[in-house]
Each structure stands twice: as structure tokens, then as C-alpha cells.
C-alpha positions in Angstrom: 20.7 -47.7 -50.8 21.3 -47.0 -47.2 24.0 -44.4 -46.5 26.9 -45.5 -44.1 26.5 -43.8 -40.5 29.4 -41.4 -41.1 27.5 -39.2 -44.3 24.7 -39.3 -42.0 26.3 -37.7 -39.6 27.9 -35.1 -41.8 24.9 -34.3 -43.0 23.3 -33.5 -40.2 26.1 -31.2 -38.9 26.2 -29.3 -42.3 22.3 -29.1 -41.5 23.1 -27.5 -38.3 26.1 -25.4 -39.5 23.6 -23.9 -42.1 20.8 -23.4 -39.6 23.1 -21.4 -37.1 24.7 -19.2 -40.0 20.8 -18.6 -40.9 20.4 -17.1 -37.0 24.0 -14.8 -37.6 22.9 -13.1 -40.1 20.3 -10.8 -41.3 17.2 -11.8 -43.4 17.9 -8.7 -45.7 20.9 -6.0 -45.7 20.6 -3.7 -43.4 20.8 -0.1 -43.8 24.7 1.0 -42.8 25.5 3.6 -40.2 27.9 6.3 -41.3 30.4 8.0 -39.2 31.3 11.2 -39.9 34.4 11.9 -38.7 36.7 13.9 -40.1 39.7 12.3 -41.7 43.8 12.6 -41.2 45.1 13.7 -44.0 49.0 14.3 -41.8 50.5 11.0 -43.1 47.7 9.3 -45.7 46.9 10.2 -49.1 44.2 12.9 -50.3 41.4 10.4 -50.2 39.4 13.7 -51.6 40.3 12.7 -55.2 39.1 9.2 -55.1 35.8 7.9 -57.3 32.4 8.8 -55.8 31.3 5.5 -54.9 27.4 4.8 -56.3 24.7 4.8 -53.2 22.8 1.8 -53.1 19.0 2.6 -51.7 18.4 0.4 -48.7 14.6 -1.4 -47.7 13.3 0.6 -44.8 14.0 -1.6 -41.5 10.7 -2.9 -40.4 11.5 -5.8 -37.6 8.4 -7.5 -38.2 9.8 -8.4 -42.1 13.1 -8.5 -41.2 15.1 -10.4 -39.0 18.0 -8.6 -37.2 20.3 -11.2 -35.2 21.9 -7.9 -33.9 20.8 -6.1 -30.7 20.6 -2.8 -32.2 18.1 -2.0 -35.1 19.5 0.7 -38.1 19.3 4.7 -36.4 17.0 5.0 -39.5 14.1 2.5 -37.7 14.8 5.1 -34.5 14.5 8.1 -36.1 11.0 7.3 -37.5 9.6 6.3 -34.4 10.1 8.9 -32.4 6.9 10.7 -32.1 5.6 7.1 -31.0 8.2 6.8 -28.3 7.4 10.7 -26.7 4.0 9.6 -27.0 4.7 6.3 -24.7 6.6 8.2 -22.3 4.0 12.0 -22.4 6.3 13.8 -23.3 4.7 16.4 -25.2 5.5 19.7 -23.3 8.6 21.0 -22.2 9.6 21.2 -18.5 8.1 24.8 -18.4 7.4 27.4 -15.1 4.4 28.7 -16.8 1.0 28.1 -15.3 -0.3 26.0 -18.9 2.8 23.7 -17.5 0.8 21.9 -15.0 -3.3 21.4 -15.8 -5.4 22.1 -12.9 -8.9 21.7 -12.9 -11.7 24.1 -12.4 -13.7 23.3 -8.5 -16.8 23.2 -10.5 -15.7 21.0 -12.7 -17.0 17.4 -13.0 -14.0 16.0 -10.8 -14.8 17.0 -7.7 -18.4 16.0 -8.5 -20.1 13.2 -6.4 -22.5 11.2 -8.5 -22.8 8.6 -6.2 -26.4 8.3 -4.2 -25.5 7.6 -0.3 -28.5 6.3 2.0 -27.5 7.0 5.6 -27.8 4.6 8.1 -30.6 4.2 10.3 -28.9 4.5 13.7 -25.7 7.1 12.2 -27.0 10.0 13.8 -29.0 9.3 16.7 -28.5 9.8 20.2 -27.8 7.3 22.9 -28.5 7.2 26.5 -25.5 5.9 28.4 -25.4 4.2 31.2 -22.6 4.4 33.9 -21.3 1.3 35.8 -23.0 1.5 39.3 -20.1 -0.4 40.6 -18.1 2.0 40.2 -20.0 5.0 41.9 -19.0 3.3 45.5 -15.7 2.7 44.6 -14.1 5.6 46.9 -15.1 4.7 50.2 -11.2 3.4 51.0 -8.3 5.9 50.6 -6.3 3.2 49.6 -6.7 -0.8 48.0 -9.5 0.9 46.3 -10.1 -2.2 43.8 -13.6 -2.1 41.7 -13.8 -6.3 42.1 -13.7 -6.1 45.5 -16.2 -2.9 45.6 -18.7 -4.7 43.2 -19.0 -7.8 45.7 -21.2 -5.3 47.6 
């Protein structure tokens, strides 16, 4: 039996309706964040005297099991990762004016070594004979015009 075009079509959006409430909300509940604000009591009634509400233990958030649509994970996720974050960023030591605050190595330390094995040229060092223009030795015999084209033509 061959549904008529219009269940079809229902379907299919109730398909999609499901699929995006799947992406709102979270695979698992999420741990809650507490504030801890103190209360009014000027005008409400002593909430002190109410029934201790049970505490419900909560999966630790791990973002590789669970999905989060949210953009902020639970402060308990944070809170265990911090050693891995000041590791990221080295921050290990305190800003500190004391000389173990900045490492400086030793001159005889293997830093300022040069393993590397350098051949010198052949021709780096040697000494060259040069030779002056002989054009130019004549070139004062006018005070002025004195051009060193004109003077070479001689």
C-alpha cells in the first residue's frame, strides 16, 4: 500500500523535528552549576526549614562520550584540567625577581658549543695584488673639464 504524498511528507518533517531536538540537547545530563548566593529573606518565607532535597551523583563530563550542544562544558570538566592547561601555556613558576626566575645557562655549557666542522676556503685569506687603473694616473693634467674618458683616449 502506497501512502498518499501528504503522510509522507509528515513523516519526514517529524523525522527532522526529531533529529534537531537530538542536536538541542545533551547526550547525557549534565552536571548543574550551583550559585551560591545568599538569599532574601526581607519579604519571602524562611526557605531554611524546607526538606533537604536528595543529591543525585552526576557522570563525570568527558566531551569525547558526551555530547554538549552548549558552548560551555560543566566548571567540573575545568576544574580537572587544569594542571593540563598551565602545562599548555608554561606556567609553572610564579612571576618572581629572584635569579632561579629566569634559567641562564652556564658559557661552558653545551649551548654555546660549535660541533659543526668548517673547511675554510681556499682563496678566504690570501692576499691580492691590486692593480690601479693607469688611466687614471694622467687624469690631472687640466685644472678643469678633467674627464677620465677623454684622458683615457691618450
Amino acid at each position: 500500500m502506497n501512502q498518499p504524498q501528504k503522510d509522507k511528507n509528515f513523516d519526514y518533517d517529524n523525522e527532522l523535528n526529531k533529529r534537531l531536538e537530538n542536536r538541542n540537547t545533551p547526550s547525557e545530563p549534565l552536571q548543574p552549576l550551583f550559585d551560591f548566593r545568599p538569599l532574601s529573606t526581607k519579604y519571602t518565607i524562611m526557605h531554611g526549614f524546607d526538606k533537604p532535597i536528595q543529591r543525585v551523583e552526576q557522570k563525570t563530563y568527558d566531551p569525547y562520550q558526551v555530547f554538549n550542544p552548549g558552548d560551555r562544558a560543566p566548571i567540573d570538566y575545568f576544574m580537572r584540567n587544569v594542571d593540563v592547561e598551565s602545562t599548555l601555556r608554561s606556567q609553572f613558576f610564579a612571576l618572581q625577581n629572584a635569579p632561579q626566575a629566569v634559567y641562564v645557562p652556564e658559557l661552558n655549557s653545551q649551548l654555546y658549543e660549535n660541533s659543526m666542522a668548517y673547511s675554510e676556503a681556499p682563496y678566504s685569506f690570501s692576499q691580492t695584488d691590486a692593480t690601479t687603473n693607469q688611466c687614471v694616473e694622467h687624469s690631472a693634467e687640466q685644472l678643469f673639464y678633467n674627464c677620465i674618458r677623454t684622458n683615457s683616449r691618450k
